[in-house]
C-alpha positions, 0 to 999 in steps of 0.5 A: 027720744031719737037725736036730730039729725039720725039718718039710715046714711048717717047710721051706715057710715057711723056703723061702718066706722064702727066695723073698721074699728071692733070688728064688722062681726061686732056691729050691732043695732045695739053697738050702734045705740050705744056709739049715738047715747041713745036707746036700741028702739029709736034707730029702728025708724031708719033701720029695720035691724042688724042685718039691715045695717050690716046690709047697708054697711056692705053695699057702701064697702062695695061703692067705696071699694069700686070708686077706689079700684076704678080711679086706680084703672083710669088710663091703665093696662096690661100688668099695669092695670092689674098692679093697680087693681090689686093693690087698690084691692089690698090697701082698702083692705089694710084701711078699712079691715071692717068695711073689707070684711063687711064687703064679704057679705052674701047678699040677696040675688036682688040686692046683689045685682043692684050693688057696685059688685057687679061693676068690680066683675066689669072692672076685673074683665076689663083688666083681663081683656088686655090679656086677650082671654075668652069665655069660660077662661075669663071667668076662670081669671076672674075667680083666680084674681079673686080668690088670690086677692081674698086670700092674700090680704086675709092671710096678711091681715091675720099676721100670717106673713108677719114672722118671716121674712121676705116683707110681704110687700116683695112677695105681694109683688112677685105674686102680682108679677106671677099673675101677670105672667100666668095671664099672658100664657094662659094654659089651653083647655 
């Protein structure tokens, strides 16, 4: 018997709950079931499977990571918007480590181009305009801001800076400075 009050919405955020604290590897129509007291069948009248909710649980990371990084950018600029932006970035990820990893989901072309990613390219371009970069460089920028956020959280979340020292806030710090001075002196073609 399915409960009152199961919904696809009320199931997502329950499995994104559920991602933030086993893991978003670990999130299963069953897990799901489980966390409701109720039989695996009766969830698939709001989900077609797992990877539907695992779908689903990717696009609101994505809307929730959007919503963050664009309050953060409001009336910023310059190094300030990108700080912003970065650390926006790094502390969804350090709240919500499932919801992080469930953004990394590979979605269908057609899902894809229908979720917030495409508004974190358009937050992430505009940060770089105020670094006056033109095709293919700003597409270079937006795939190294990308890939040294990724990075650095993965790396900092999987205690990979947590045995030396500086703090890895002060070298999250310098990094962003790094970035923001390798944006403003952008090498030529």
């Amino acid at each position: 018997m399915v409960r009152a009050g199961l919904t696809a919405e009320r199931l997502t955020q329950a499995g994104a709950e559920l991602a933030d604290q086993v893991g978003f590897d670990k999130v299963t129509v069953s897990a799901l079931a489980r966390r409701f007291g109720v039989k695996d069948a009766s969830l698939y009248s709001h989900l077609k499977n797992s990877q539907d909710l695992k779908t689903r649980i990717a696009l609101l990371a994505l809307a929730e990571l959007a919503d963050r990084v664009a309050a953060a950018l409001a009336g910023r600029a310059g190094k300030d918007a990108l700080a912003a932006f970065a650390n926006a970035y790094r502390d969804y990820a350090r709240e919500h480590p499932g919801r992080y990893a469930a953004a990394r989901l590979r979605l269908d072309p057609e899902t894809a181009a229908a979720s917030a990613g495409y508004r974190h390219a358009q937050m992430t371009r505009a940060i770089l305009r105020g670094y006056d970069l033109t095709e293919p460089d700003e597409t270079h920028a937006v795939r190294l801001l990308g890939s040294v956020f990724h990075g650095y959280v993965s790396l900092e979340m999987a205690g990979g800076f947590s045995h030396s020292a500086p703090d890895s806030q002060e070298t999250w710090s310098r990094v962003v400075d790094a970035l923001d001075a390798l944006l403003r002196n952008w090498p030529a073609p």
